[in-house]
C-alpha positions in Angstrom: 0.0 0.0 0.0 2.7 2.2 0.9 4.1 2.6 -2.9 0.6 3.5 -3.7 0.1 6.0 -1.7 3.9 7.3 -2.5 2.5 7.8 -6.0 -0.4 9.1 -5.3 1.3 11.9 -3.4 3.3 12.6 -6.7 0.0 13.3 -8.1 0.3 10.5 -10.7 -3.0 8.7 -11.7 -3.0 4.7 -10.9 -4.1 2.6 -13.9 -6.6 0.8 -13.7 -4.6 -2.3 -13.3 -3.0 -0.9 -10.4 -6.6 -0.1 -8.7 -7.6 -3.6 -8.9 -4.6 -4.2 -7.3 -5.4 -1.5 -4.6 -9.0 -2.4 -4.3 -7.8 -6.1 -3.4 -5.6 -4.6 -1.0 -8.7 -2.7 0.8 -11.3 -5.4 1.5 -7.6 -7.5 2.5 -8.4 -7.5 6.7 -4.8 -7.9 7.2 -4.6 -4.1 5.2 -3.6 -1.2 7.9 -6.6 0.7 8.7 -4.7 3.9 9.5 -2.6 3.6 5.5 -6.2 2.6 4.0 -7.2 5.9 5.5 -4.1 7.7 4.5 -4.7 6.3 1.1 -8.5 7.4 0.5 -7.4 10.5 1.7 -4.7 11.3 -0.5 -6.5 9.9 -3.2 -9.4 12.5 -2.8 -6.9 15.4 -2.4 -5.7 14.6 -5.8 -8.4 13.7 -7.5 -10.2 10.3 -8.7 -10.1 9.2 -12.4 -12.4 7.5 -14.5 -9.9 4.2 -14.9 -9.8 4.4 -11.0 -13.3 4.3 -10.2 -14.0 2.0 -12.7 -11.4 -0.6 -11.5 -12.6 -0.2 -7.9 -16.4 -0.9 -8.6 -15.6 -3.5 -11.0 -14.1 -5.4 -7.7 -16.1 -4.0 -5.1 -19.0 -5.5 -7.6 -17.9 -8.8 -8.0 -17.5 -9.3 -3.9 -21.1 -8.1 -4.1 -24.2 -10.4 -3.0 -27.0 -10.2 -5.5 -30.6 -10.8 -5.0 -32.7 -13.2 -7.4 -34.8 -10.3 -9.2 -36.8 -11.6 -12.0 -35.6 -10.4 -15.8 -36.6 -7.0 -16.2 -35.3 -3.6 -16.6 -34.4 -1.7 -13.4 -33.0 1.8 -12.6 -31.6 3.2 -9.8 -31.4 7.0 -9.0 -28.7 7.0 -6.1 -26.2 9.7 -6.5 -22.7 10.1 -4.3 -23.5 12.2 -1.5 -20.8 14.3 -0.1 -22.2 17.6 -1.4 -22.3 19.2 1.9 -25.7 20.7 1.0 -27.6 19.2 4.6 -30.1 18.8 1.6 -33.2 16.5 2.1 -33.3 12.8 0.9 -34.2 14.2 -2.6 -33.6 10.6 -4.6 -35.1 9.0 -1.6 -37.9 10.6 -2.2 -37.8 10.6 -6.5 -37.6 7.0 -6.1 -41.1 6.9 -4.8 -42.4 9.0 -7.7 -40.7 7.1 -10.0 -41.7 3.1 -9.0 -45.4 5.4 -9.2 -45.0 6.2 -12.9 -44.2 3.0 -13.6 -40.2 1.9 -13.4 -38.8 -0.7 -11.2 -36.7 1.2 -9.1 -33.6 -0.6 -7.6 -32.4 1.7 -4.8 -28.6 1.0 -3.1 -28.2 3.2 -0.1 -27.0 3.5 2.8 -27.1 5.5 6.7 -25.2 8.7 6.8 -21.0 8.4 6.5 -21.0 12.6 5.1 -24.4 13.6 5.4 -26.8 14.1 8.6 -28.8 11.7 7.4 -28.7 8.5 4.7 -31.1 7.5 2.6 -32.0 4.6 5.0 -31.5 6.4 8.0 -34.8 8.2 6.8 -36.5 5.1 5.2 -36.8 4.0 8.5 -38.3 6.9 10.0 -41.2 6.5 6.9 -41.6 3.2 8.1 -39.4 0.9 6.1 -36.5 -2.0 7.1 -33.2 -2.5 6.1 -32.8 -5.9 7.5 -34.7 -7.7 4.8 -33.9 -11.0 4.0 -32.5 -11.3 0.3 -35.4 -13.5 -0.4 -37.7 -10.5 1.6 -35.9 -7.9 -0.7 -37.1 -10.1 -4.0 -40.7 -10.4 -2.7 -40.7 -6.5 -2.3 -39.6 -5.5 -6.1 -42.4 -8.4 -7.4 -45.1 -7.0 -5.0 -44.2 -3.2 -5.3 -42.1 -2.3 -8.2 -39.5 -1.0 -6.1 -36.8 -2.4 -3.9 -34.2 -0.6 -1.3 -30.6 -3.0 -0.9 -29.1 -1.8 1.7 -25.2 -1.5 0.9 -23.6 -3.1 4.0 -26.3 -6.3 3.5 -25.1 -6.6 0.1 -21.6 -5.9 0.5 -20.4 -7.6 3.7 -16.7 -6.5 3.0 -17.3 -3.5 3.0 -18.1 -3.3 7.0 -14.5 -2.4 7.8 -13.9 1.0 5.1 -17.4 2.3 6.4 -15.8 2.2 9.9 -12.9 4.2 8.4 -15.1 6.1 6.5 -17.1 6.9 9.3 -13.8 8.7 10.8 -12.1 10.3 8.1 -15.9 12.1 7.8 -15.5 13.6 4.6 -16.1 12.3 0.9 -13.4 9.6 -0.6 -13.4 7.6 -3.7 -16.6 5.3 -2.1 -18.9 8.0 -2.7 -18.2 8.0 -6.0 -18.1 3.6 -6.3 -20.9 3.5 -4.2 -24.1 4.1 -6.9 -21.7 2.3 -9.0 -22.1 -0.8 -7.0 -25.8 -2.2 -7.0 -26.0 -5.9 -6.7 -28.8 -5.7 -9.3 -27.9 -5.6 -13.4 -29.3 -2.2 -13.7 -30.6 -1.2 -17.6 -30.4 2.8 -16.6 -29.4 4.9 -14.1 -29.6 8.3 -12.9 -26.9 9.7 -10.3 -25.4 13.2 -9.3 -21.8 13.7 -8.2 -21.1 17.3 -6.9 -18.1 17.9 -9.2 -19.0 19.4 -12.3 -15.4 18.8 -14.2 -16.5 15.0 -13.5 -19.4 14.5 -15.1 -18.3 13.7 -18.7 -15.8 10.9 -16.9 -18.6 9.8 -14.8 -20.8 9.0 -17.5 -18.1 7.6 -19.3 -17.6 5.0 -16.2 -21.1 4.3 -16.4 -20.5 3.1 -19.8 -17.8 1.3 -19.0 -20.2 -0.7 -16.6 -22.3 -1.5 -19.1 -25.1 0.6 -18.5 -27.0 0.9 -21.8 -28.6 4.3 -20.8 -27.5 6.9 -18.2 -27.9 10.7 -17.1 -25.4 11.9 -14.6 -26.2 15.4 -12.7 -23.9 17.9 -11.0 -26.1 20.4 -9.8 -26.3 24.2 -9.8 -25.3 25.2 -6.5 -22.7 22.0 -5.9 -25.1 19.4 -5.2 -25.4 15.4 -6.1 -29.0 16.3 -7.5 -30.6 18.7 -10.4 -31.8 21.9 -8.7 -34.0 25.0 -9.3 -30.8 27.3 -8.4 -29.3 27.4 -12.2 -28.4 26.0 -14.5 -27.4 22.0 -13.9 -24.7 20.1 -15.9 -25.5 17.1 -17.6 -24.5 14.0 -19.5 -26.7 11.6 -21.2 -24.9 8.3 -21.6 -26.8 6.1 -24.3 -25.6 2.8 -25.8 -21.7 4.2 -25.7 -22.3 7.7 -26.9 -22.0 10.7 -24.3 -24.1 13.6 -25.0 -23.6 17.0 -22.9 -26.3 19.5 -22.1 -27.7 21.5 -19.0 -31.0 22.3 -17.6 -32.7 24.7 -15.7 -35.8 24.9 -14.0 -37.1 27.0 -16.3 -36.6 24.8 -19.2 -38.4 22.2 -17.7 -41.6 24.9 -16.4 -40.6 25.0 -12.9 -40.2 27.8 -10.9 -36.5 28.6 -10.1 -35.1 28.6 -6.4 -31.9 28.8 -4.3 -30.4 25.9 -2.4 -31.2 27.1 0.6 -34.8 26.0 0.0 -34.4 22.2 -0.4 -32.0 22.1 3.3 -33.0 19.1 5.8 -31.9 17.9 9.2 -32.0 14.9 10.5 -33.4 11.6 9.3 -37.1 12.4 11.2 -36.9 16.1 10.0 -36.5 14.5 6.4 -38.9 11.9 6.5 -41.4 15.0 7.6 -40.7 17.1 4.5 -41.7 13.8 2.0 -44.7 13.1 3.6 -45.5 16.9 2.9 -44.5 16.0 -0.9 -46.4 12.9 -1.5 -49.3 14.7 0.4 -48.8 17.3 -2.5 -47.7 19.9 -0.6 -46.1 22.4 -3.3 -43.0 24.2 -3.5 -39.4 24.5 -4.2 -39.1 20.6 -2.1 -41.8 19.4 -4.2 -40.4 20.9 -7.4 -36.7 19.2 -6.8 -38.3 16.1 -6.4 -40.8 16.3 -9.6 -37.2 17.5 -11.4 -35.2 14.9 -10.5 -37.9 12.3 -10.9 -38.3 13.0 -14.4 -34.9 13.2 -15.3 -35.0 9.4 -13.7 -38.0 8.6 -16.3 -36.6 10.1 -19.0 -33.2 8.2 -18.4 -35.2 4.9 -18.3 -36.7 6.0 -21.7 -40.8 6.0 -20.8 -40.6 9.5 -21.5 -39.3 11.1 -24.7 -38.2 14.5 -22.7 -37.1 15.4 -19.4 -40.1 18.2 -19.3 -42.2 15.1 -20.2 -41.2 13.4 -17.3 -41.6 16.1 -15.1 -45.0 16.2 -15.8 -45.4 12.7 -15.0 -44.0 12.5 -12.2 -46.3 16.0 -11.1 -49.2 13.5 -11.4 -48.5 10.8 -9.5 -47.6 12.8 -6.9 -51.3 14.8 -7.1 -53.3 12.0 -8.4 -52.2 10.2 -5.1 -49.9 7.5 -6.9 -46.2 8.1 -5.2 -48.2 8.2 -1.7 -49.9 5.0 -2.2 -46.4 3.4 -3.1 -44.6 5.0 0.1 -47.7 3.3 1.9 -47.5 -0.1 -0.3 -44.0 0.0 0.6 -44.2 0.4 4.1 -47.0 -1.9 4.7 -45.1 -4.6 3.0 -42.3 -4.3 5.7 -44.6 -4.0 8.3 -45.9 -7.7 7.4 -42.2 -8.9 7.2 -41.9 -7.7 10.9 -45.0 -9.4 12.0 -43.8 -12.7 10.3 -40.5 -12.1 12.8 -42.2 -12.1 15.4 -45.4 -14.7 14.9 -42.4 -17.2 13.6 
């Protein structure tokens, strides 16, 4: 580890040989936890390329543990976190509208490691579980149309960096692995980073991965989702080309809004403001949601325009839709508890 980190300190970019050769020596128990941190570290001070990221998903994914889903297509919408925004769970909550427009959503998540809350710290304050069997997990995407893996179920080794993680307490290369990681062979996805001279070699990781269509997001303002606060950066990643282009709010016939707008707390704080959005509560939080929900649509492909999918996702929040999935959802874990405790 220690020549690694020697080069990374001379600013010179691993291949992505040499990261598989890293990422073995980072899920290896016998690995110093103090030069694992020293590494990450260093790493994010210099600055993560495509060939790194790549190499380091591409492992972490193949020690992953994969539920039986049945053949379909399935997007998920988790972004990197690490924007420092203290925004809500925006995708958390997108992820609802979408499974009601009619994707199968595959959500990988986790609790908070930079953030004051995770996407599943504040599932479980809206009712959900993240100790689902695998078989549990399966039962929920056939029933509901959407599914939440929970990334230290799914990858067991990597209990040990989210420890280290945990201390270093700010963003590392695993925010940017991490919705690169889902256990499930994903068709699309839609993610946000909060580095907007990344986004072209983002999308260009995603096609690495295979993904057949992507749209990856840094947002106006410095956040890991599409906002209302200016104009966002985008890259559409279909079949091996990458396409550029930005949005606003405007384009799209929202209102525009500052950043400050869309700020959360903690995970019941959260939960709070998406009940208030799937109640139809309008406003800027409703409007980020609606945005980023219909980018997610239109990167699936059911919609022929983001402004298209906008609008859909506008009415299945009103017509009652996303509500009655956050319900469906929640009443389907419920049952799973009862079985715990009846068995």
């Amino acid at each position: 580890m220690k020549s690694y980190i020697e080069a990374i300190r001379a600013n010179r970019n691993l291949t992505f040989q040499e990261m598989e050769g890293v990422a073995g020596l980072l899920f290896d128990e016998r690995t110093d936890e103090k030069k694992i941190a020293s590494f990450l570290k260093s790493l994010a001070q210099k600055g993560e390329t495509a060939d790194e990221v790549a190499a380091l998903a591409s492992v972490m994914s193949s020690h992953a543990i994969r539920p039986e889903f049945p053949e379909g297509s399935y997007i998920d919408n988790c972004g990197t976190g690490g924007d420092g925004s203290n925004s809500f769970n925006i995708s958390t909550a997108s992820a609802f509208v979408m499974a009601a427009s009619g994707v199968c959503v595959a959500k990988h998540g986790n609790r908070k490691i930079s953030s004051a809350a995770g996407s599943h710290d504040v599932l479980e304050e809206l009712g959900m579980r993240n100790d689902l069997t695998l078989s549990e997990t399966t039962a929920m995407m056939e029933q509901t149309g959407i599914a939440f893996l929970f990334a230290p179920n799914v990858h067991p080794k990597m209990k040990r960096i989210g420890e280290i993680r945990r201390r270093i307490g700010s963003p590392t290369i695993f925010n940017l692995v991490g919705p690169l990681t889902n256990p499930v062979p994903l068709y699309s996805q839609y993610t946000g980073i909060n580095r907007k001279e990344f986004v072209m070699e983002y999308a260009s990781v995603l096609n690495m991965l295979g993904r057949k269509r992507a749209v990856v997001v840094a947002g106006a303002g410095g956040l890991d989702e599409a906002t209302l606060a200016g104009r966002n950066t985008l890259v559409l990643a279909d079949r091996g080309d990458l396409i550029p282009f930005t949005l606003t709010a405007e384009d799209v016939g929202l209102e525009p809004a500052n950043v400050e707008a869309i700020r959360g707390g903690d995970a019941a704080h959260n939960a709070t403001i998406i009940r208030s959005i799937m109640d139809g509560q309008r406003g800027p939080q409703f409007d980020t949601v609606v945005f980023n929900a219909g980018i997610g649509l239109f990167t699936e492909g059911i919609v022929r325009t983001v402004q298209e999918g906008v609008r859909l996702a506008e009415d299945s929040i009103l017509a009652g839709r996303a509500k009655r999935k956050l319900e469906e959802v929640a009443a389907f874990c419920e049952q799973c508890s009862n079985k715990v405790v009846t068995s």
